[in-house]
N, C-alpha and C positions, 0 to 999 in steps of 0.2 A: 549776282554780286552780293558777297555778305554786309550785312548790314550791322556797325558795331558802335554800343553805345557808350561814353564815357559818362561817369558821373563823379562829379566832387564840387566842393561847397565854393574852393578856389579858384575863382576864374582863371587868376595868370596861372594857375597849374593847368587847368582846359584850353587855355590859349599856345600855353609852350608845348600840350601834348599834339593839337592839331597842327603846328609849323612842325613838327618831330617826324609827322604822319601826313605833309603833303605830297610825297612822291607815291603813295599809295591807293589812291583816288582810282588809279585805272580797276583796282580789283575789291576794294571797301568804299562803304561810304557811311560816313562818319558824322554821329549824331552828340552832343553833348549837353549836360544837364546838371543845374548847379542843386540839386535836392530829391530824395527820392519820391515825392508823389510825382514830379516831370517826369522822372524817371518811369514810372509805371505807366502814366499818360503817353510820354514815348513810345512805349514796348507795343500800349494798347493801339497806337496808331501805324506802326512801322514793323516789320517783320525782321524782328532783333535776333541777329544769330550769335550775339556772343557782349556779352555785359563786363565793362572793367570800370571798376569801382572805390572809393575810396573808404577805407571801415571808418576813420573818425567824421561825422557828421553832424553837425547841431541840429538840435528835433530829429528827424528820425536819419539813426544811422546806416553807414554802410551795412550791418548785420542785419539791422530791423528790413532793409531793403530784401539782404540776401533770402532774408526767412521768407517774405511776401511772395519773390519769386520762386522760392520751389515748393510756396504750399498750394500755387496755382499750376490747375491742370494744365492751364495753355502756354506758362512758361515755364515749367517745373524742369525741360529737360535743355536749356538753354543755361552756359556754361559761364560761370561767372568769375571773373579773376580781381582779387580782393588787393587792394593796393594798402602797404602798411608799414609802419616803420622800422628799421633795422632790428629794433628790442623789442616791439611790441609782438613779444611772447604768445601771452596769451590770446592777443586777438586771435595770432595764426593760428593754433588750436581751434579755436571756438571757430574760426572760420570755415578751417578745413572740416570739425566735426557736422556743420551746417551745409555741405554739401559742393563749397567751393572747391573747382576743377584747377585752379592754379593761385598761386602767392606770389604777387609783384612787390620788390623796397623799394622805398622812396632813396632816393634820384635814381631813376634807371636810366639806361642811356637808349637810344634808339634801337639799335641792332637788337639788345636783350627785347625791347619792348614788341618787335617784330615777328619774332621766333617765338615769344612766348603766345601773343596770340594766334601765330601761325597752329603750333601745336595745339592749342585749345578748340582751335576750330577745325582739325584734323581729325581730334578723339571725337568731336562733337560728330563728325563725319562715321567715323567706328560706330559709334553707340547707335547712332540713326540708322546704319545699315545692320544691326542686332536686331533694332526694336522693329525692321521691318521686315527680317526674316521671320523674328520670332510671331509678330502678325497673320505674317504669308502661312507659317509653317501652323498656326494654329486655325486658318481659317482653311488650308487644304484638311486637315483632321477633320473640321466637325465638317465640312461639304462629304467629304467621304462618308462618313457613319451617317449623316443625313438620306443619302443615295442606298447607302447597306440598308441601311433601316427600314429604307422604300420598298427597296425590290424583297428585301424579307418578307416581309408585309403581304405584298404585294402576290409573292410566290406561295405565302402559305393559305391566303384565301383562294387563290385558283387552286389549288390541292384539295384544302378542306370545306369547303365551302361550294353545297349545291345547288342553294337557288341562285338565280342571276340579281334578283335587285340588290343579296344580301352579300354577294361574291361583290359587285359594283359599288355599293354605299364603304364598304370596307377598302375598294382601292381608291375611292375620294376622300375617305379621311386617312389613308395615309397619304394622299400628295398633302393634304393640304395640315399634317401633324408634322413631317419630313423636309417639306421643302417651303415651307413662311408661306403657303398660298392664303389669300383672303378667301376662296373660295373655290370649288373643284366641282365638273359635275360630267359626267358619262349620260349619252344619249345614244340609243340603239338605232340601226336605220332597218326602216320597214321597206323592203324594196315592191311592197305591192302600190304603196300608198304615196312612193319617191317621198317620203320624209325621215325626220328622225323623232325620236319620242323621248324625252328626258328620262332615264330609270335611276336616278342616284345623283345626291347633289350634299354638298358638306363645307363646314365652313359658317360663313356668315348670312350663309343663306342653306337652308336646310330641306325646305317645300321643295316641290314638283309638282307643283297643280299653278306655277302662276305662266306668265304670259308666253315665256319662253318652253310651255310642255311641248309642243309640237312646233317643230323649223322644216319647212320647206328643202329639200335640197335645190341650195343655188341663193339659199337668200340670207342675209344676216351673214356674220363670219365663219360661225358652224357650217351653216349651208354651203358658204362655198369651199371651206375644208372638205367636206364630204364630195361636194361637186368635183374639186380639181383632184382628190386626192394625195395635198399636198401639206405636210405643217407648214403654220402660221408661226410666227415666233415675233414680240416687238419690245422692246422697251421702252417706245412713247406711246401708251394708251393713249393719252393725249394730246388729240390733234390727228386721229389715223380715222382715215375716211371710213375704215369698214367698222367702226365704233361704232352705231347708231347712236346709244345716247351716252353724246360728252357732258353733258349737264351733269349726270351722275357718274361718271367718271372723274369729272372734277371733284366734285363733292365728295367723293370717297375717294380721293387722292390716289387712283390706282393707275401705277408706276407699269407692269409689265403685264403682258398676256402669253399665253402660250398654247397653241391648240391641233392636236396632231388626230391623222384617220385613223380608226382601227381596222389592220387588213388582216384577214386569216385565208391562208389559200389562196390568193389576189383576188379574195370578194372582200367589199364593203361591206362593215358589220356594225360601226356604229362613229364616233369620236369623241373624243376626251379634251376638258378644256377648262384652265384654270388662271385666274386672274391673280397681281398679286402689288403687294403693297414697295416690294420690295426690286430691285434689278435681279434678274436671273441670268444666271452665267452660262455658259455652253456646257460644263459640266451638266444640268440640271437637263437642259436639253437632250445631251447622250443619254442620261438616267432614265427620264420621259420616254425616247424612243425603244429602250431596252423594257422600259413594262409596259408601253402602249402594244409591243409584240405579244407579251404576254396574254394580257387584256382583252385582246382582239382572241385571242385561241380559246380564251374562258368562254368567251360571248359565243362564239361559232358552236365549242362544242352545248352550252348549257343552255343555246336559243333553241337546238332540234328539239322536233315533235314528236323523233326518237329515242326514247329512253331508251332503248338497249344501246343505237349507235353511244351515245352519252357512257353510257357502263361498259361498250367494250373497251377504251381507255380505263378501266380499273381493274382490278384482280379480286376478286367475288371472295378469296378467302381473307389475305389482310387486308383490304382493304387500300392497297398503294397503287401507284401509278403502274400501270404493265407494260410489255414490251412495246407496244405499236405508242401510246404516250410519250414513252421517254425518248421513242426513235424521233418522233414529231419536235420534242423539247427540244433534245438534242441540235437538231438542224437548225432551228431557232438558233443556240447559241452559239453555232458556227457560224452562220448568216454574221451574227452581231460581232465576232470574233474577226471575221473577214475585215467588217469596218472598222474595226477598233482593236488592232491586234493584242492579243494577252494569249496566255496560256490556262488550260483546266485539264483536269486526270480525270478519266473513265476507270474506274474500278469494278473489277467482276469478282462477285463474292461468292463461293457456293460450301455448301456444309460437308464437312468431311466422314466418308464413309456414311452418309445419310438414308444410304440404298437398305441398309439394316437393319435401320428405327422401322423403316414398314416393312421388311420382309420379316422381323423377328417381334415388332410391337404392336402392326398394322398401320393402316394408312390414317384412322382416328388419332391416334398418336402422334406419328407425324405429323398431320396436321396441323394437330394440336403446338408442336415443337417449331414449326413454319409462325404461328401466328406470332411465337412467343419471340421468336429470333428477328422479325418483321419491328413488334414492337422495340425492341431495345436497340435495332438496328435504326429507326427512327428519334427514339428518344438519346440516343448518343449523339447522333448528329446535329442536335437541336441544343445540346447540352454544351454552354458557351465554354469550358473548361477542356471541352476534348480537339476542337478544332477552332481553337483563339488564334491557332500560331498560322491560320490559316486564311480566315474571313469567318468574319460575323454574320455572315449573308446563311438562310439555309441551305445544306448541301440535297437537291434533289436527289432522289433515290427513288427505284421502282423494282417490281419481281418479277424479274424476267422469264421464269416459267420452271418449274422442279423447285429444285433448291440453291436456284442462281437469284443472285441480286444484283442490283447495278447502280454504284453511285457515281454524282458529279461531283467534285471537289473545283469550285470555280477561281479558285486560284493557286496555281500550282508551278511558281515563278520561281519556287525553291527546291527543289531536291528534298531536302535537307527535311522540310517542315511536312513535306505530305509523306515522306518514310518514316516520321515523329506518328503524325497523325495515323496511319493505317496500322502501327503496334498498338495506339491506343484503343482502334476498332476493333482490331480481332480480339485484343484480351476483354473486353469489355463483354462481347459474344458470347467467349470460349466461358462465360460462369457458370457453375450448376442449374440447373433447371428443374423444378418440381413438374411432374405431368404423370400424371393417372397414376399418383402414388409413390414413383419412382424417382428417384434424383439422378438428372442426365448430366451429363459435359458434353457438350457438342462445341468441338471447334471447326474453324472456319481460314479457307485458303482463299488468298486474292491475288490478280492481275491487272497489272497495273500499265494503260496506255497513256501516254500526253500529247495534248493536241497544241501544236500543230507537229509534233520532232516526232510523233507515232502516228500519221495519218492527220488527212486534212478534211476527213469525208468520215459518217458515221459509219458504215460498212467497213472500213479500213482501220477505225478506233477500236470496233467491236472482234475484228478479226482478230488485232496483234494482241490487245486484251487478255483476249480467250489463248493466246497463243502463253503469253505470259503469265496466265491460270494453269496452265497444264505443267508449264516447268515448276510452278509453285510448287504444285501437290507429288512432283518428280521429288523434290527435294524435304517431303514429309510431310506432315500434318502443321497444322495452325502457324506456316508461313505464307511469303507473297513474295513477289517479283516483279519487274520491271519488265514490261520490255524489252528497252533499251539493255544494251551489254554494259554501259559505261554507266547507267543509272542502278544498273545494276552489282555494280562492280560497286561503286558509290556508296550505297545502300550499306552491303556486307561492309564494309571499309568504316560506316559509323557505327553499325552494331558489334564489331571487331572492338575499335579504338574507343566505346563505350564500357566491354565488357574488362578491358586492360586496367581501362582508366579506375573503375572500381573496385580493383583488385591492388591498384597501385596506390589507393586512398586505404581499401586496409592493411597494408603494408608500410602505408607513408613511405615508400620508394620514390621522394624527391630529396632533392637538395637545394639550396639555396644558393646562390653565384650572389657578389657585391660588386657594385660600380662604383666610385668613388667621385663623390662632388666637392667641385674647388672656386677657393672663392676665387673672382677673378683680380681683385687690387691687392691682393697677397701672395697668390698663387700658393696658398695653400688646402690641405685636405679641411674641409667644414662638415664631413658628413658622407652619408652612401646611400644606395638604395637597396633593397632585399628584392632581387627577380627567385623566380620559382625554375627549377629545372626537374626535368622527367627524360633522367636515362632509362628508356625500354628496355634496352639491351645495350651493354658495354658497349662504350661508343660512338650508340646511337639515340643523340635527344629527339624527341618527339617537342615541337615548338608550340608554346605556350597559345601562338594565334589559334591552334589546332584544338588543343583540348581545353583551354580555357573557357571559351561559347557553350564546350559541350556542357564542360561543370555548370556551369551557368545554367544550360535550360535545364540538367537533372538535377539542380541543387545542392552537388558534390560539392561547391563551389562553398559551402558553408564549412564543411569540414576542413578541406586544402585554405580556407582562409585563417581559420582559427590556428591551425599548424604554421602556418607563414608566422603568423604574428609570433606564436610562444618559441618558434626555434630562433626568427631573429632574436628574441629579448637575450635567451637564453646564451643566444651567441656573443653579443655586445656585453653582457653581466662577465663573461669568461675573458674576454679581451679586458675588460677591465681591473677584473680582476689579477692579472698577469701583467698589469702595467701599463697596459697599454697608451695609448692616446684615445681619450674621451670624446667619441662624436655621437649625433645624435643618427638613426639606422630609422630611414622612411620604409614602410611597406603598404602595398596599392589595397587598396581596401574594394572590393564590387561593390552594385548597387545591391543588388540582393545580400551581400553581405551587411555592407553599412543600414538597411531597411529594416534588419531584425529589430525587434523590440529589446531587447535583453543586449543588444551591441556595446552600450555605452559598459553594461557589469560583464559583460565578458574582456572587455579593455582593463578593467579594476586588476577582475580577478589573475589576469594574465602577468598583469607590472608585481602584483603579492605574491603569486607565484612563482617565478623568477628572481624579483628583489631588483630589477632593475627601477631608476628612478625616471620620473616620466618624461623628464627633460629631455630625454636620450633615445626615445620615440617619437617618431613623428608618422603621420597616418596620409597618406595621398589619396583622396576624391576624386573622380572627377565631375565636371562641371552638368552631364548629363544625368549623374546620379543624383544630385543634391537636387537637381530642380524636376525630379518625381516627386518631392515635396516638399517646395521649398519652407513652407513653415515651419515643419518639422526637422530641415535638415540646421535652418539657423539655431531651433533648440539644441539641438542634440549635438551641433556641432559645440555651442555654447560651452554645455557640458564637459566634453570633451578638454576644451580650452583649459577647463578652471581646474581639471585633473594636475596640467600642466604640459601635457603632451600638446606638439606640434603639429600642424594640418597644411596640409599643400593642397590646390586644386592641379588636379593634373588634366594633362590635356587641355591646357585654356586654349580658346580662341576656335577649337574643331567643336564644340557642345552650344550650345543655343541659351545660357542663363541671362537672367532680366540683372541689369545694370543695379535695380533698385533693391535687389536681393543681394550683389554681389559687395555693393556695400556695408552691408549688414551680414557679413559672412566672417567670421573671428579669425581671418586665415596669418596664415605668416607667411606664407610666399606661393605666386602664382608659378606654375610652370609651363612653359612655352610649348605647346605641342611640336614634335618634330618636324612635322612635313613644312614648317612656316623658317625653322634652322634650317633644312635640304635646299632651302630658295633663295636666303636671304642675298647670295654672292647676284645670281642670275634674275631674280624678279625683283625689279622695284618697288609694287607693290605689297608683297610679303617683307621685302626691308623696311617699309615705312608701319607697316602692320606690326613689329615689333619694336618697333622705334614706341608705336602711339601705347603697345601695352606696356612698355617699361614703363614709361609718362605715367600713362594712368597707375600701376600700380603704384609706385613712387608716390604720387601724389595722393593716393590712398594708406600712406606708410607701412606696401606690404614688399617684399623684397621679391627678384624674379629668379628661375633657374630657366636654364636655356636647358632641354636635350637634343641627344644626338650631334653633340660637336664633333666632328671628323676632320675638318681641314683648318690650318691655323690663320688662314685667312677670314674666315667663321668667327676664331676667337678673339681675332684684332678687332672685327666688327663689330660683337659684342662687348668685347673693354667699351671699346669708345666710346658706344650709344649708354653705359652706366646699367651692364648688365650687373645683375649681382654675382650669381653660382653658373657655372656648366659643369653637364659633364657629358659623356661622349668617348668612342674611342678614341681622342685625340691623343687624353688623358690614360684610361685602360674600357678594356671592355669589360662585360661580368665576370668575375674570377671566384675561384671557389675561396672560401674559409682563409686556407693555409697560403693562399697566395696574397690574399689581401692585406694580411698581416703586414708586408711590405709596407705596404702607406702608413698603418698604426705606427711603426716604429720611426720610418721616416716621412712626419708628415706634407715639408716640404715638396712641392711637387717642380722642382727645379730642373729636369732634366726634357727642356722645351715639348712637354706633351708626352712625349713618351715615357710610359710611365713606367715601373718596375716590375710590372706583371704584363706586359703590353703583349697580347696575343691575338690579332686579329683573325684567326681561324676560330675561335670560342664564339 
């Protein structure tokens, strides 16, 4: 039940609002208060979902209230409706600019006073479920790079790292650097002696010489981890029988435990167990058992009294993991793959034509040309720049014997990013090389499997792999291949539609299509938008979802944006010049675009160069670009404003921005993402979700466009609810230049929707 409170100085005003509001009791319940310190002692006592207020007050007023409430954290996002009188102007301003979500006049009648709070505590409903994605979606981020960061960690000390206390001490300070532990400690088990011996402990406790050095197995909670061979996992330290001492579990107020065996080869080798101030979530748990696997495999191999057993896992000349290691790893992360389904690429890399280097340099040479390819082959992969679009995690990699290499790419859930990634490998490879004098090129051909669509087994990864290495090198020097026929086909299909796309940016081989926006209580032309088109071949466009991403990750997207903008200007400056009718022409701006430092003077330079005036431009955002930073985007958007040009956010309502930014955002009209217009007939809640953003923009005095209006059912909807602009095919779809010309001359858009250019095949 909401809880809603009235406040005014007038009691028979508070008396005649509660007879107005007694049939509402089943769903509000209804507090009132003749001054704002009650008011605040209210809020402070009652869990107030919605504040209606009155701005004139003696001693402190409605305003002074409103300020109190949104400069406090615990009621800052509680929606407050300012009751005022017909003329009083400015309060509405100063009120609206203070953060008030609605303006009620004095005499309202019931029905308005219904619907008004209705609506207020509807948005209040929107914005809460923003602020709680935008939570969620920030707190799965840092959990993820928490776990990346572990198992990194975690991966590169069992790699690099030979003794066991120094491999151990290093995977306790990343649980407890990674995942809030108060403290983390690895204890190895000695099966002559049935116990365990602490070798590594981090955190707030750092020794291994106190009381807990040697555990029995079967006693204390270690003991019987080890004993059942089972994790432990709690989130009430206190009060858990196998706690010995709660005394100091109280006293160090420690919230959760978590303590799992280490198995390698189904023997017992030690366990791992870390306390923590904080609740750990099953994420944290999966993370745990994906490097207590690991863990247990460092300990097994780096406990033998076998050094060579230990070094046959290594390759004596780089110094990487070798074949029989990675096969070991390997299996490992199919295991964990099994439970926890994902995808990863096996890549088999081997040096092309490398039989030469020793038949015509010698094998010192070679060698030599191994170590050096070893190195850079490690140091790419480690280089956050080459495999970002990938995972942050290290990609294992080993020398599988000659001049084969072998890496894992642990997340390979894209096509798209590990065929980014494996150009960036080989050419990074394929550089010159200084070696005994001589400057070499050695490139390099890969085969490329994905587990599980290429085998579900390491023998079967390794098979098609090598299968898809032999067609590489079929098809020449410093390529790769898939597998698969269809990832295959894929692959060529982006370096094809990449090598076009580049060719069609130095040619500026697009053109520009307009869609025309109408206002809807006129029904007339207000404006249009500039889309980008790429005829390939007569005929045939190639769709902007297609190449637009690509521009994007290769940064074409700078060039084809800077073109969008100057051919629109250049175009609107020509229609004006010829008479036309005067609107203002929106064009979509990227994040990478709008992120440039120098964006704001290439905006200048473009309105001077042209001659168009900046009225007549307006620039569309969207909502996920601005809030990659959002301080800097409310600068620059500032900027932007004082030019005189126009700013849309597009896409509202699909992007994740903070309510308290988007107030502070200098825009002139939000625009309705589509897919919420495609609903609004069939889903009630997508109607009331554009019902709540016309509200709010409105009440932030920003205007809305609806797109993708197609049926006139759509547009009745939208009159009604007090859209501002649509457009859509209802109206026309994107027309080139000489068709739009149409609406310039007649700007009336009178001929119900169908417009003068209307061609639904475009």
């Amino acid at each position: 039940m909401d809880h809603i409170l009235f406040v005014d100085d007038d009691s028979a005003f508070l008396d005649s609002t509660a007879r107005l509001l007694r049939g509402q009791t089943d769903k509000w319940r209804l507090f009132f208060c003749d001054s704002a310190d009650k008011a605040m002692e209210c809020m402070a006592a009652h869990r107030v979902s919605l504040v209606v207020c009155d701005v004139r007050m003696p001693g402190k007023s409605g305003l002074d209230l409103l300020a109190e409430i949104k400069a406090r954290r615990s009621t800052k996002n509680i929606p407050v409706i300012m009751v005022t009188g017909q003329v009083d102007m400015d309060a509405k301003l100063t009120a609206l600019q203070m953060g008030a979500s609605d303006l009620l006049n004095k005499p309202f009648d019931r029905a308005e006073l219904i619907v008004r709070i209705d609506n207020s505590l509807k948005l209040k409903t929107f914005h809460d479920e923003i602020a709680r994605q935008n939570t969620r979606l920030k707190d799965e981020v840092s959990d993820r790079r928490k776990i990346s960061e572990l198992v990194s960690d975690t991966i590169s000390a069992l790699v690099e790292e030979e003794q066991l206390d120094r491999l151990l001490q290093k995977c306790c300070t990343a649980m407890v650097d990674h995942l809030d532990a108060a403290f983390a400690r690895i204890w190895v088990a000695d099966e002559q002696k049935d116990h365990l011996e602490l070798m590594a402990s981090a955190g707030m406790y750092t020794h291994i010489n106190g009381n807990h050095r040697f555990i029995p197995v079967g006693e204390y909670k270690i003991g019987l981890i080890a004993q059942d061979r089972q994790p432990r996992f709690t989130n009430t330290v206190i009060g858990d029988p196998d706690i010995s001492d709660q005394a100091w579990a109280e006293r160090e107020q420690m919230i959760s435990f978590a303590g799992l065996p280490l198995i390698a080869e189904g023997k017992l080798v030690g366990v791992m167990g870390m306390f923590s101030k904080k609740v750990l979530k099953a994420s944290v748990m999966d993370a745990l058992s994906s490097v207590a696997d690991g863990i247990a495999l460092g300990i097994a191999q780096k406990k033998s009294v076998n050094e060579a057993r230990y070094y046959s896992y290594y390759d004596p000349l780089t110094d990487m993991p070798n074949r029989k290691f990675f096969y070991v790893f390997l299996e490992k992360i199919i295991s964990s793959a099994n439970r926890n389904p994902r995808h990863f690429a096996l890549v088999l890399l081997d040096i092309d034509d490398f039989r030469r280097v020793n038949d015509n340099l010698g094998h010192t040479v070679g060698d030599h040309c191994l170590k050096i390819m070893s190195q850079r082959l490690s140091k790419v992969l480690r280089s956050s720049d080459c495999l970002a679009y990938l995972s942050v995690e290290e990609s294992p990699i080993a020398r599988m014997g000659g001049d084969e290499f072998a890496v894992l790419l642990q997340d390979a859930s894209d096509v798209y990013q590990v065929d980014r990634a494996v150009r960036r490998l080989l050419k990074k490879l394929s550089k010159s090389m200084a070696v005994d004098g001589r400057d070499l090129i050695l490139t390099s051909s890969a085969g490329i499997a994905v587990f599980p669509d290429n085998g579900e087994s390491v023998s079967d990864l390794f098979k098609n792999a090598e299968t898809a290495l032999y067609h590489a090198k079929k098809k020449g020097k410093g390529g790769f291949a898939f597998y698969s026929q269809w990832m295959n086909h894929r692959s060529m299909e982006i370096l094809d539609l990449e090598i076009d796309l580049r060719h069609a940016v130095e040619k500026q081989a697009f053109s520009l299509y307009y869609q025309p926006k109408i206002a809807l209580e006129t029904n007339r032309l207000v404006g249009a938008e500039a889309l980008i088109r790429w005829e390939k071949e007569k005929g045939t466009f190639i769709s902007p979802a297609r190449f637009i991403p690509l521009a994007e990750e290769t940064g074409l997207i700078l060039s084809i944006g800077d073109w969008v903008v100057k051919t629109a200007c250049r175009q609107n400056v020509a229609w004006q010049n010829a008479g036309m009718t005067k609107i203002p022409l929106a064009v979509n701006v990227s994040g990478r675009q709008f992120g440039q430092q120098d964006f704001i003077q290439r905006v200048i330079q473009i309105l001077d160069t042209t001659g168009l005036l900046p009225e007549y431009l307006e620039v569309e955002v969207t909502e996920t670009a601005l809030m990659q930073n959002p301080e800097k985007s409310v600068n620059d958007l500032a900027q932007i404003k004082e030019l005189g040009v126009q700013i849309s956010l597009d896409d509202f309502g699909t992007g994740y921005s903070s309510l308290s930014y988007l107030q502070k955002l200098p825009i002139d009209a939000l625009k309705i993402d589509i897919s919420f217009i495609q609903n609004i007939l069939s889903n009630p809640k997508d109607a009331e979700m554009v019902r709540a953003i016309i509200s709010m923009a409105h009440n932030l005095g920003v205007k809305v466009i609806a797109e993708g209006v197609e049926e006139k059912q759509q547009l009745d909807y939208l009159t009604d609810i007090g859209c501002d602009v649509a457009q859509g095919f209802w109206f026309s779809p994107p027309v080139p230049s000489s068709e739009f010309e149409v609406f310039l001359q007649d700007p009336l858009a009178s001929n119900n929707g169908h417009g003068p250019s209307m061609n639904v095949n475009r």
